[in-house]
C-alpha positions in Angstrom: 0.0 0.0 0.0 0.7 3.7 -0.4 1.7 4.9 2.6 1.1 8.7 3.4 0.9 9.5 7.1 -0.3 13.0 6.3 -3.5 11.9 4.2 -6.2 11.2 6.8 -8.8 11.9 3.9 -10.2 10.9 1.0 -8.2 11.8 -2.4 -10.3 10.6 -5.5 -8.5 10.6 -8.4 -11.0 9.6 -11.7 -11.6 9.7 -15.1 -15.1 8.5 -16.7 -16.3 8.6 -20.5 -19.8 7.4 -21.7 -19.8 5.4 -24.7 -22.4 6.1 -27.5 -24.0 4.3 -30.4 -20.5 3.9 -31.5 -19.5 1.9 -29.1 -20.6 -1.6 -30.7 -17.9 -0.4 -33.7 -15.3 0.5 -31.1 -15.7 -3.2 -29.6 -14.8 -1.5 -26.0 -15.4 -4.6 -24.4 -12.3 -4.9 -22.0 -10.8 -3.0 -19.1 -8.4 -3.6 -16.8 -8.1 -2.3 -12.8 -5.0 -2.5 -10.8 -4.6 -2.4 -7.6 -2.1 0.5 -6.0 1.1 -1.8 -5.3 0.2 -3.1 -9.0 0.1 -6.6 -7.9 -3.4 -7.3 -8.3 -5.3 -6.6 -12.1 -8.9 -7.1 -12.5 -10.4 -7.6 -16.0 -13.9 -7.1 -16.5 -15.2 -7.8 -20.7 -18.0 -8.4 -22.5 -18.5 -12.1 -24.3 -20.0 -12.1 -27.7 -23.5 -12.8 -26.0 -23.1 -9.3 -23.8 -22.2 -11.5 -20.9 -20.4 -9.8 -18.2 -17.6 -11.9 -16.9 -14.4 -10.5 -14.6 -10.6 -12.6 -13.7 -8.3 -11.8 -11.7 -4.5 -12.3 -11.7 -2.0 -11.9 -8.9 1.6 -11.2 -9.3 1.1 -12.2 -12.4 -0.4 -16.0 -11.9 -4.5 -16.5 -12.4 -6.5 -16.2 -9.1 -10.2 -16.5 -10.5 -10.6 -17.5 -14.4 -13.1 -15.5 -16.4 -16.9 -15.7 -13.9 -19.6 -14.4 -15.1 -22.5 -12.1 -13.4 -25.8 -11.7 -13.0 -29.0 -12.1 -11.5 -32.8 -13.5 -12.1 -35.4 -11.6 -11.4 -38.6 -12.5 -10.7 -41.5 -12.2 -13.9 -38.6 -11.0 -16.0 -35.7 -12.2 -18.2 -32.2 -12.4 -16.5 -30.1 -9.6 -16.4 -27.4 -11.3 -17.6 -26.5 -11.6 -21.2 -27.3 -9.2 -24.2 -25.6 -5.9 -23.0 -23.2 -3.2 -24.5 -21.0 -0.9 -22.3 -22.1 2.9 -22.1 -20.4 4.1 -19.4 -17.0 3.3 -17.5 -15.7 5.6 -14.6 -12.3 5.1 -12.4 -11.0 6.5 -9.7 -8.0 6.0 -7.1 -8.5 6.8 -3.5 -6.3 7.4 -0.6 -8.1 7.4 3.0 -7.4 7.0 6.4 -9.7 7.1 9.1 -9.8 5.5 12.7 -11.3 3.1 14.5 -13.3 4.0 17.9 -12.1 0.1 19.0 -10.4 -2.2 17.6 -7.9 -4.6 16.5 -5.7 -1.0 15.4 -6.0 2.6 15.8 -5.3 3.8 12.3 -6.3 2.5 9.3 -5.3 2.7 5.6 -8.5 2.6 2.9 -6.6 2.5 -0.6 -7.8 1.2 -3.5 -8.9 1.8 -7.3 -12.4 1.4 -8.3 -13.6 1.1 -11.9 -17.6 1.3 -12.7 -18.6 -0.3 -16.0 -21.7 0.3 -16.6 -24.2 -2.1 -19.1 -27.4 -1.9 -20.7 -29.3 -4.2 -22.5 -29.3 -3.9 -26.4 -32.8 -4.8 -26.8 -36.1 -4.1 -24.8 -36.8 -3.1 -22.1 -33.0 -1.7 -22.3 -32.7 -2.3 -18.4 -29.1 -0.8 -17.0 -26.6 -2.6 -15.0 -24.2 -1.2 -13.1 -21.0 -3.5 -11.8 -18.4 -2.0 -9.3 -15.2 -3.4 -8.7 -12.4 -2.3 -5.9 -8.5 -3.6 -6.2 -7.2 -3.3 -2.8 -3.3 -4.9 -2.3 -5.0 -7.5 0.0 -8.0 -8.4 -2.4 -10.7 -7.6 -4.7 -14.5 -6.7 -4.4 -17.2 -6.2 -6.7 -21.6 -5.4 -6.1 -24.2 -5.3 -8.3 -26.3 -1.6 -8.5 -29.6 -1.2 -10.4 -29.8 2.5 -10.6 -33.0 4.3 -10.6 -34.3 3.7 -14.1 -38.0 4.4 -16.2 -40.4 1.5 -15.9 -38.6 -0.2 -12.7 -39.1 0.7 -9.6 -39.3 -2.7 -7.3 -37.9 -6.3 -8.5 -38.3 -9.5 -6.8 -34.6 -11.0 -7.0 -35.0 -15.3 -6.9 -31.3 -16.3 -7.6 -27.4 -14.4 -8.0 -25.4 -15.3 -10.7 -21.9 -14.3 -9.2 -19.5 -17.1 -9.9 -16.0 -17.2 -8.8 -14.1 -19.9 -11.3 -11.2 -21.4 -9.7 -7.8 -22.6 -11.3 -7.5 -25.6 -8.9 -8.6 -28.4 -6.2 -7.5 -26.0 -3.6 -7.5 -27.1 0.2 -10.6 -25.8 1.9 -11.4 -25.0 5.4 -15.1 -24.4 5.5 -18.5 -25.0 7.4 -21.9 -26.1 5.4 -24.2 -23.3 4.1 -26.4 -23.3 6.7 -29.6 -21.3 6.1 -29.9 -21.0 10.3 -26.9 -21.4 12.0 -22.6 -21.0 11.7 -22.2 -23.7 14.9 -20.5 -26.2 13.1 -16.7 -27.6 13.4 -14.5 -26.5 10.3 -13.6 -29.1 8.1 -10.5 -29.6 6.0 -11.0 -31.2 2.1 -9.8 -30.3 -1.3 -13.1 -28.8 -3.1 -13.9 -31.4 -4.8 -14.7 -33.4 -1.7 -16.6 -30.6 0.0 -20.3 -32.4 1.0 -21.7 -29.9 3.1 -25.4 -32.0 3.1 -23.7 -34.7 4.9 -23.4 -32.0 8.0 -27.3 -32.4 7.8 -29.3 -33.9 11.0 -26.9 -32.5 13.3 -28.5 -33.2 16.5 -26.6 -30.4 18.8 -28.5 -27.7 17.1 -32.0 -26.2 18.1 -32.1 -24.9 14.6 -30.1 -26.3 11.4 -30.8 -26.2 7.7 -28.3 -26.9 4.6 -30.5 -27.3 1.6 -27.4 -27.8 -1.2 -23.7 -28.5 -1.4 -23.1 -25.0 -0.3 -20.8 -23.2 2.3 -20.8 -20.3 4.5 -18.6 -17.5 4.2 -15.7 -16.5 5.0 -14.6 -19.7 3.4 -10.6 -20.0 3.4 -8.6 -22.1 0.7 -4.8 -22.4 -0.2 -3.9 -23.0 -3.3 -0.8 -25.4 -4.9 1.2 -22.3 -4.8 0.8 -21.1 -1.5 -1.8 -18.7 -2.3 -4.4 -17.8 0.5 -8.3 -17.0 -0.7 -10.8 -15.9 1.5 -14.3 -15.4 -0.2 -16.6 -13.4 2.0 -19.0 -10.6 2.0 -19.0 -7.1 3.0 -21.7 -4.3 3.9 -24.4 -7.2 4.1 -27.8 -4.6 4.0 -31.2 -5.5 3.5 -30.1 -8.5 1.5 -29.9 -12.1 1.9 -26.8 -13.5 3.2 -24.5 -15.2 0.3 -23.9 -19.3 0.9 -21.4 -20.4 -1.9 -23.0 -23.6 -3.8 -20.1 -26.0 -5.4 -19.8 -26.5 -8.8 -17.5 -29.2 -9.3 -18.1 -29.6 -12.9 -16.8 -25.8 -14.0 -14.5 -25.9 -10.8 -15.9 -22.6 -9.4 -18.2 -21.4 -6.2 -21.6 -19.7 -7.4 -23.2 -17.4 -4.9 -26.6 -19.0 -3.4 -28.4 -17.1 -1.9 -30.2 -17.6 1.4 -34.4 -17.8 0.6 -37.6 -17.4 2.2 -40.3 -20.3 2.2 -42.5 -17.6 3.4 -41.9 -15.2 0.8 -40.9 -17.7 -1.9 -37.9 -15.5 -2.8 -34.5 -14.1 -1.9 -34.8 -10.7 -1.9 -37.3 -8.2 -2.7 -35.5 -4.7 -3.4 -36.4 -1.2 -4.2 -34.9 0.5 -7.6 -32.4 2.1 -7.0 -29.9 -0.3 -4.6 -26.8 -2.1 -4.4 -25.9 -5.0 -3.4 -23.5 -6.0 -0.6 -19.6 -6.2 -1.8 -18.6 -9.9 -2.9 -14.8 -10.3 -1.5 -11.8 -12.1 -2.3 -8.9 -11.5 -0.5 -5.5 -13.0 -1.5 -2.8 -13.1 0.9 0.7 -15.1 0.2 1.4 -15.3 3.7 -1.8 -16.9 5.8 -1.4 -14.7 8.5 -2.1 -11.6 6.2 -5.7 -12.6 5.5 -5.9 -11.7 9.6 -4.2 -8.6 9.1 -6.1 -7.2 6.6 -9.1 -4.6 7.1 -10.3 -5.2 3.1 -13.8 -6.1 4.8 -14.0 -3.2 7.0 -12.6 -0.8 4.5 -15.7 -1.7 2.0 -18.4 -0.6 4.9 -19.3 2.8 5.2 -17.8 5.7 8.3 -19.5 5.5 11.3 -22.7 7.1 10.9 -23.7 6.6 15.1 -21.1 9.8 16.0 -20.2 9.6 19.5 -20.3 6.2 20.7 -18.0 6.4 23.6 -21.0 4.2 25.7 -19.4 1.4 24.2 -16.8 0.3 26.5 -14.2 -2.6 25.8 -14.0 -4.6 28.6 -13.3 -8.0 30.2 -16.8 -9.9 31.8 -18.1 -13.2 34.0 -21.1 -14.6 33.9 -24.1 -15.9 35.6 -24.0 -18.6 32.5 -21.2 -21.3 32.5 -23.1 -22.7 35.5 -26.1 -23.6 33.2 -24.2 -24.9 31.1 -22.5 -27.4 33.1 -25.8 -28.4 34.8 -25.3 -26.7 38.2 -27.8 -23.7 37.9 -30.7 -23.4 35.6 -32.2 -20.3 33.7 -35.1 -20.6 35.6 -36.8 -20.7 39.1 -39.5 -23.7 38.6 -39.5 -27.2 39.5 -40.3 -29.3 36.1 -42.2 -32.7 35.3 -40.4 -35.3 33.3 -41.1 -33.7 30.3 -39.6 -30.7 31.5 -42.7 -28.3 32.2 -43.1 -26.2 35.5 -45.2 -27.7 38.0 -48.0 -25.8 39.2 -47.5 -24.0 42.5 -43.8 -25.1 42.5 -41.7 -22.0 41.5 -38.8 -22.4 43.2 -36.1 -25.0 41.9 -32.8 -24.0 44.2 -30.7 -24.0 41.1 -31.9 -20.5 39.8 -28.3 -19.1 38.7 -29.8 -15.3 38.3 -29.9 -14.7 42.3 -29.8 -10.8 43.9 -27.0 -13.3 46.3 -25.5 -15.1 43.3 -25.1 -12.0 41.2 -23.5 -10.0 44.5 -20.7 -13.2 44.6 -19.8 -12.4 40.8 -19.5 -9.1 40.9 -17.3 -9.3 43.8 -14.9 -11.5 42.4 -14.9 -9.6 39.0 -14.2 -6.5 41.4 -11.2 -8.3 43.5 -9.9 -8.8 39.8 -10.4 -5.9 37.6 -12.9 -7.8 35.5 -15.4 -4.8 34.2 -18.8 -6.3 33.4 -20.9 -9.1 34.3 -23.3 -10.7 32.0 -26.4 -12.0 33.8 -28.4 -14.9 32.1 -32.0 -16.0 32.8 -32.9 -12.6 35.0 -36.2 -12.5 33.5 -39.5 -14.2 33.3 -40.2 -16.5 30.8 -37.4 -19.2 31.2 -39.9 -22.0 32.4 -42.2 -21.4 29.4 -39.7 -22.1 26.5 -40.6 -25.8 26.1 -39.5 -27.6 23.2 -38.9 -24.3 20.6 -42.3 -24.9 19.6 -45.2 -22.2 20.9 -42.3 -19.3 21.6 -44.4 -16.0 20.9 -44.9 -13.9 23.6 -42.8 -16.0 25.9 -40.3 -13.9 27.2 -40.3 -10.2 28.1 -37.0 -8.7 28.8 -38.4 -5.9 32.2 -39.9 -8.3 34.6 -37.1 -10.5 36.6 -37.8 -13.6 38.2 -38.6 -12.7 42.4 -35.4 -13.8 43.4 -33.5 -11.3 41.0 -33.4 -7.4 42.5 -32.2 -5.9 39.1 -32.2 -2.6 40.5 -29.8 -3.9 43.6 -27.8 -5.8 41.5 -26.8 -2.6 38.8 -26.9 -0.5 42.0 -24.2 -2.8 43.7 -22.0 -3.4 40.5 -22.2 0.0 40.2 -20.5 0.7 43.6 -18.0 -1.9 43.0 -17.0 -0.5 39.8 -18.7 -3.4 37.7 -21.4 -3.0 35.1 -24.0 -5.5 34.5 -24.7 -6.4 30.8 -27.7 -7.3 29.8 -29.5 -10.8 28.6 -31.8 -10.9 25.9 -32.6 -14.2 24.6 -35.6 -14.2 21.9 -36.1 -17.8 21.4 -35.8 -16.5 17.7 -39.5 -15.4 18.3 -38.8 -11.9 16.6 -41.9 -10.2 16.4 -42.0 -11.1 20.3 -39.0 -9.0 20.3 -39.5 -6.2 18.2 -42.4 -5.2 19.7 -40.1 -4.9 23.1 -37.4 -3.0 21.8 -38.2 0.2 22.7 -39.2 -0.8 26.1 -36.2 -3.0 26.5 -33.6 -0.6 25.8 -35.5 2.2 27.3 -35.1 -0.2 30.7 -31.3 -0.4 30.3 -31.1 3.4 29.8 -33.1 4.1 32.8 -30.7 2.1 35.0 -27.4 2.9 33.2 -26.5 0.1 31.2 -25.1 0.0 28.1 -24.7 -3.6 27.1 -26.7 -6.2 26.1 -26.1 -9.7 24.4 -29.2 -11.1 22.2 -29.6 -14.5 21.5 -31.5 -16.2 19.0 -32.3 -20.0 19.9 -34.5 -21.6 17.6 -36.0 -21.7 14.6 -37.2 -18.1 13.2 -40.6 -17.1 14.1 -42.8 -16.1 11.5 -42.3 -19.9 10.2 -40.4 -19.9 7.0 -37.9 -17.1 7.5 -34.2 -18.6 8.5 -31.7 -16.8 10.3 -29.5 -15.2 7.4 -32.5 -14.5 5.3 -33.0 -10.8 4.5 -35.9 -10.6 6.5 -33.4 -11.4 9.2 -30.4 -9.0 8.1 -33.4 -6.3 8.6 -34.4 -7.2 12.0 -30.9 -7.4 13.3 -30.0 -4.1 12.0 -33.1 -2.6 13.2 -31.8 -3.9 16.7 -28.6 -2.0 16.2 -30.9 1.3 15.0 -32.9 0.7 18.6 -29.8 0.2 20.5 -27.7 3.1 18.8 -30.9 5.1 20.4 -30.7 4.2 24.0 -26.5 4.4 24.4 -26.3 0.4 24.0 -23.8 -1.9 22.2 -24.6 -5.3 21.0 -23.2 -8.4 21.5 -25.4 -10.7 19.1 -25.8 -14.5 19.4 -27.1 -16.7 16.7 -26.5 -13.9 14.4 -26.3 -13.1 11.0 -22.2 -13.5 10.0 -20.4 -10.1 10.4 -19.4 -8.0 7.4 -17.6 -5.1 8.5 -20.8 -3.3 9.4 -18.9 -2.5 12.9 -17.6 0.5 10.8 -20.7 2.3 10.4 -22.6 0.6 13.7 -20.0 1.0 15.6 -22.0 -0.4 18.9 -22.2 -4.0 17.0 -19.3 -4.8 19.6 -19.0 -8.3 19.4 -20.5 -11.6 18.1 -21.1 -15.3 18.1 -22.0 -17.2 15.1 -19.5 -19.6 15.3 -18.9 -23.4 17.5 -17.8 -21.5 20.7 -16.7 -22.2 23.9 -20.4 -24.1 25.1 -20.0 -27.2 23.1 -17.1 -28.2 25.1 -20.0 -28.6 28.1 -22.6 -30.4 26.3 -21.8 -31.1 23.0 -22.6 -35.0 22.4 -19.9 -34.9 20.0 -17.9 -34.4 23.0 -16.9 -30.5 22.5 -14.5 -29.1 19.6 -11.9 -30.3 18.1 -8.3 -30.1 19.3 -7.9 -27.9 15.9 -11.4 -25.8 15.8 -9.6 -22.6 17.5 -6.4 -22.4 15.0 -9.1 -23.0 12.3 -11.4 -20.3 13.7 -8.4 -17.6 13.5 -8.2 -18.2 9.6 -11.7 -18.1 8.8 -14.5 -16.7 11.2 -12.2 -14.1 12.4 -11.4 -12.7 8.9 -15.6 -11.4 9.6 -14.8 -9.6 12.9 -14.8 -9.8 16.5 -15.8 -13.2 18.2 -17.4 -14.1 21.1 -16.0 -17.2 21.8 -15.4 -17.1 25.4 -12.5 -18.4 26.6 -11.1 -18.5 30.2 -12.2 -22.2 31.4 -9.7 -23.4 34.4 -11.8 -26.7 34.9 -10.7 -28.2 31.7 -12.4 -31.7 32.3 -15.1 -30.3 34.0 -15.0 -32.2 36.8 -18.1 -32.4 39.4 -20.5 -31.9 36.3 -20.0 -33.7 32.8 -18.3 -36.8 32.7 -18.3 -37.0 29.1 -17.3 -33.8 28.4 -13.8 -31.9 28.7 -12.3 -28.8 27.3 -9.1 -30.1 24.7 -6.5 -27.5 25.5 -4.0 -26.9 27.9 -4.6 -24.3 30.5 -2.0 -21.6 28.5 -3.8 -22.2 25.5 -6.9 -21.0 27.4 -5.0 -17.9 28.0 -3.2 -17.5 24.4 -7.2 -17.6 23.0 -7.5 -13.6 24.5 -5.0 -12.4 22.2 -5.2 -15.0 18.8 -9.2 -14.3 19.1 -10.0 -10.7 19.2 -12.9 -9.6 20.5 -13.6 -6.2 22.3 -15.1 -7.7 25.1 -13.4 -11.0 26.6 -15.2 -13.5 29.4 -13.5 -15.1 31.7 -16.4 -17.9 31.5 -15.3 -20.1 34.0 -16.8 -20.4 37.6 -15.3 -17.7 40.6 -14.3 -21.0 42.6 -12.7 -22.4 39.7 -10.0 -19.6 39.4 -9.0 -20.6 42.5 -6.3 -22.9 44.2 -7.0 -25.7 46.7 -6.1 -23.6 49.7 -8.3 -20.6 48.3 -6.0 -18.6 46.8 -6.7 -17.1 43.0 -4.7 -19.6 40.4 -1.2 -17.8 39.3 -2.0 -18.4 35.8 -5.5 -16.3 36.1 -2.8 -13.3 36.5 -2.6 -13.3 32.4 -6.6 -12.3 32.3 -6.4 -9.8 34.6 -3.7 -8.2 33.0 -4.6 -8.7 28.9 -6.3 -5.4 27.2 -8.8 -5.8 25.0 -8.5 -2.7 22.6 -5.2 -2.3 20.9 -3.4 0.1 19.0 -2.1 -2.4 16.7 -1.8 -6.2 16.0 0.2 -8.0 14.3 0.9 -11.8 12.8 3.9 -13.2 13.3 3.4 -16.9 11.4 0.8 -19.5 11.1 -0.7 -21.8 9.2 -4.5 -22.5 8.8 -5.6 -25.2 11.2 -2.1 -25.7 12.3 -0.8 -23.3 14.3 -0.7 -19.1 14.9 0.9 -16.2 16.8 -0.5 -12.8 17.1 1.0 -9.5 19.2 -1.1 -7.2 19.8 0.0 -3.4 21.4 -2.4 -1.9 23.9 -4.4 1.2 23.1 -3.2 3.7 25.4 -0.8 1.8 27.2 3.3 0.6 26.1 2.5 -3.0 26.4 2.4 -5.6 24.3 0.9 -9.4 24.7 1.4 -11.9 22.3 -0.9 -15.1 22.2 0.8 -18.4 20.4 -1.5 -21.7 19.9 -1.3 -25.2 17.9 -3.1 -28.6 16.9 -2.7 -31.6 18.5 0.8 -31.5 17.4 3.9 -30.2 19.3 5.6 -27.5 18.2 8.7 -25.4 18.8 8.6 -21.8 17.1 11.2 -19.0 17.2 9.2 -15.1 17.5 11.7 -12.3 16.8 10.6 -9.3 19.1 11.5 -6.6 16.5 7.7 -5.7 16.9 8.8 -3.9 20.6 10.3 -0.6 20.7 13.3 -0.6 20.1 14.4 2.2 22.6 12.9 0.3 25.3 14.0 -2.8 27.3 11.2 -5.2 28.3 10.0 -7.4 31.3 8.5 -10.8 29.6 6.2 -12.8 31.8 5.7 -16.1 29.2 2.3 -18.1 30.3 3.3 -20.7 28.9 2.9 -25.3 29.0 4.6 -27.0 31.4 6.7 -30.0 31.6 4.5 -32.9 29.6 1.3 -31.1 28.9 -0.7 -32.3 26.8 -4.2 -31.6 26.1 -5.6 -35.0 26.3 -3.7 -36.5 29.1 -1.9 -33.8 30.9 -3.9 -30.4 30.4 -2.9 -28.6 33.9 0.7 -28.6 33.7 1.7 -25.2 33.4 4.7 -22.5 33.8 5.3 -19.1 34.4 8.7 -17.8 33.9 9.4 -13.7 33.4 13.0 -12.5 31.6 14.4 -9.2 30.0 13.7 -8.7 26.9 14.1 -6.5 23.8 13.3 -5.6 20.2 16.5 -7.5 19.3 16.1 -10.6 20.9 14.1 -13.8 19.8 11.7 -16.0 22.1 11.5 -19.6 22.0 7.8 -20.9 22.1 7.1 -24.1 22.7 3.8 -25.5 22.4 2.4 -28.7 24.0 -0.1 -30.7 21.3 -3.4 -28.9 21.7 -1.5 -26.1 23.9 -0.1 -22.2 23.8 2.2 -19.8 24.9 0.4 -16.3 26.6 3.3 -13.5 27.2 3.1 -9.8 28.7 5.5 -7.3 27.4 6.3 -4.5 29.9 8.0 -1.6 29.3 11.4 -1.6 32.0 11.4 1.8 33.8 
């Protein structure tokens, strides 16, 4: 990239021409983008049959073969084929803007754009517009139907944007799912990929993979040592984009995620775009990580002053229910799990005034900022068997053993804020009647979290999760919250696309296999290689909820058949390589403690990691093998670097050149101990601290399934 530290705005530089009814003589069919470093070169042509197509070279080897584009539109002929080029514009920009949180402060927005714009030769002589951007890191391109006589609304039933590929490439990916991203990452060339075989997948409340599609981001290496990552950006009232397999032309086609209820994918108002389609090519893996191509295609923050949003370290009132020793509710339940009449009181109710008052003084004791508080409110003992959800839950009333307005009022004093619970049962019209009143709640007692969940399948019947109808509600949520001062942690969500740019308060997010399977998973939890996987491909979407943090590794006292497979430093490594804004420690209080009562030495790493940094960086890695990030505090000199593996051992040298190099260092390395192992020696652990500086090299090594967690402290 250019790099100008003086140019913190936008510098177009472009040049447009409209073709006329000459063009078809001139045979303009071909034109060529570069990206600024010149390494990158999109070609977008015309066919004979006024097909749009586009490739893309990189350092001067193929990337995508010639694609083609489109869409079908419901009660009218494709817009596909049969057009001529009037209009090409191109421009070069230069911005820099920054980043309220975030993996970095400052961030570089360069690329070159080129607009070609089609129309149809023959009736009804319907224009297309096709936008492409060639970053260093990647390429984008959307789709615009500008405002045009005689179309004003179209029905959109399928996407025609294809992505031809010049190999068998390794994939890491997860099936298509229409309702949920909770799956473990799998490994195959394409050609193997059978993402319907994930069907039936009996850990899920909600599941659906019509086709031999995947989700995005969707990460592949290439014979070369190329890295892809296809993904979206700037996903707006539009479906989300599954990738189907097309094994016979070698290429991923965009599939769009329907409605049964609507019968279509989208239904869109003239004029719109669509949200960017991404590639991002990286010869080095760990430079897919470092790259801010999805971000950079969203547009600035349009909340202003967001500083209610507050990166922080939590607990919560919710591993407990997980491992079976507190429930969400307060009632006593039959065999089949419904509340027995007169019987509301259980004596495993986790959201307790008492309970709540324990967590918030050990989060105190440890400089832990927030507390997340699950199954406060009524409704809990009502949500049998995702069936009948509507009206179930309201998110004001707590259960009679809950004092909300103690509980805030005592965090408060203790320096600890609570953050909020809303779980719809994916009833959403339950829940978007309560917005208002939900979030006016939390402004009234001074909170400004909240994390939303979405168990369940989607209520109306026939809308799935990353349908558009969905994409709407959950930005509608982010509207409502933006209103009351509240950032949003969103569970069972739609995938994130870089919208954090421009809804800034969209702080965090699951939609991915987190840290909960390990508790009840039947599968027995995640595999030894789901979190190095996780780095490479959910990560390149944004900031993860994954919550890490657990001490009790085999969960003993609660889940025989169930166990954590890490080491306890990997545990630690996980709140660097993952970056989220806010970081749980998820474990129990008691659990962070040693026999005689005294808090572990290793829980010293979380009290001590930040959370928002000024810059991060990858040192190596390889997907679904192994990775180490550094990461620089924001408003602080230190640096912590998180280092984690497979199941295989591994012994990796890290220069320190990232440290200042005026300043000598104190290291404290978190690190395995003598023969850990994640499956038959996970507690064996050591803490060591040397002087260090920007010359030196550390030696991490790495148990199988382990890490290495290390603090960087400026001397004095």
């Amino acid at each position: 990239m250019k790099h100008n530290p003086f140019a913190f705005f936008a510098i177009p530089l472009f040049f447009s021409f409209v073709l006329a009814g000459c063009q078809k003589k001139q045979q303009v069919t071909e034109f060529q983008l570069t990206s600024p470093n010149g390494k990158l070169e999109v070609t977008v042509s015309l066919n004979e049959r006024g097909e749009p197509l586009y490739a893309v070279q990189y350092d001067g080897q193929s990337v995508i073969t010639p694609s083609g584009l489109g869409m079908e539109l419901q009660g009218q002929k494709p817009l596909k084929s049969g057009f001529e080029v009037v209009e090409v514009r191109e421009e070069a920009i230069e911005e820099r803007w920054t980043m309220p949180w975030g993996e970095q402060r400052e961030v570089e927005n360069d690329y070159a754009h080129l607009m070609v714009g089609l129309r149809e030769t023959e009736m009804p002589r319907r224009i297309l517009n096709l936008h492409f951007k060639a970053y260093d890191e990647g390429v984008a391109f959307r789709y615009e139907i500008p405002e045009q006589e005689g179309l004003d609304t179209v029905i959109i039933t399928d996407e025609h944007s294809e992505f031809g590929l010049t190999g068998n490439h390794t994939c890491w990916w997860i099936p298509g799912d229409w309702d949920i991203y909770e799956h473990n990452y799998q490994e195959t060339p394409f050609l193997e990929i059978d993402a319907v075989a994930m069907n039936g997948n009996t850990n899920l409340a909600q599941t659906y993979i019509p086709e031999n599609a995947v989700n995005t981001p969707v990460t592949m290496r290439t014979e070369s040592g190329l890295h892809l990552s296809f993904h979206e950006a700037n996903l707006t009232d539009y479906p989300g984009m599954t990738l189907k397999v097309d094994t016979e032309n070698m290429a991923w086609v965009s599939e769009l995620v329907g409605s049964e209820r609507t019968g279509y994918k989208a239904l869109k108002v003239v004029p719109f775009v669509t949200p960017w389609r991404t590639v991002q090519i990286a010869e080095r893996a760990g430079d897919l990580i470092e790259s801010t191509l999805i971000l950079n295609l969203n547009e600035p923050n349009q909340l202003g002053d967001v500083s209610y949003v507050k990166p922080m370290k939590y607990m919560g009132i919710w591993w407990g229910m997980h491992l079976g020793k507190n429930s969400w509710d307060t009632w006593q339940k039959d065999a089949d799990g419904y509340p027995l009449e007169g019987k509301p009181y259980n004596g495993t109710h986790g959201a307790t005034t008492e309970e709540a008052k324990r967590y918030i003084d050990f989060a105190a004791a440890h400089g832990i900022g927030g507390l997340l508080v699950e199954g406060w409110n009524v409704g809990w003992e009502r949500w049998i068997g995702f069936d009948d959800r509507e009206g179930v839950f309201d998110f004001v009333t707590p259960y009679p053993d809950y004092d909300i307005e103690e509980v805030v009022r005592y965090g408060k004093e203790k320096g600890v804020e609570i953050i909020m619970h809303h779980e719809t049962s994916a009833a959403v019209t339950t829940y978007d009647e309560q917005l208002d009143t939900a979030f006016a709640l939390m402004q009234a007692l001074g909170l400004h979290a909240v994390k939303t969940g979405y168990v369940g399948k989607i209520i109306p019947r026939g809308e799935y999760h990353h349908g558009q109808w969905m994409v709407n509600h959950y930005r509608r949520v982010l509207d409502t919250a933006a209103k009351y001062g509240v950032a949003v942690n969103a569970h069972e969500p739609i995938k994130a696309t870089g919208i954090r740019r421009t809804y800034p308060n969209a702080i965090a997010r699951e939609g991915l296999r987190g840290q909960e399977f390990n508790a009840w998973s039947s599968e027995g939890g995640n595999k030894v290689d789901h979190p190095v996987t996780v780095a490479f491909t959910r990560m390149l979407a944004g900031p993860i909820d994954y919550t890490p943090g657990v001490f009790n590794l085999m969960l003993d006292g609660y889940k025989e058949n169930n166990r954590v497979r890490s080491t306890l430093a990997q545990q630690l490594a996980l709140y660097v390589v993952f970056y989220s804004p806010i970081q749980m420690a998820c474990d129990l209080p008691e659990h962070y403690l040693t026999e005689s009562g005294e808090t572990h030495p290793m829980f010293a790493f979380i009290e001590e990691v930040a959370v928002d940094w000024e810059e991060s960086r990858v040192i190596n890695g390889e997907v679904g093998d192994f990775v180490t990030i550094t990461r620089h505090e924001r408003n602080g000199d230190r640096w912590f670097l998180g280092s984690i593996t497979d199941e295989n051992a591994r012994n990796l040298t890290v220069s320190l050149d990232f440290l200042d190099p005026e300043q000598s260092y104190t290291a404290t390395i978190y690190a395995d101990g003598d023969g850990a192992d994640w499956e038959s020696n996970p507690y064996s652990w050591s803490i060591d601290t040397i002087s260090v500086s920007a010359v030196d090299s550390l030696q991490i090594r790495l148990a199988p399934g382990g890490g290495q967690a290390v603090v960087f402290e400026p001397r004095l």
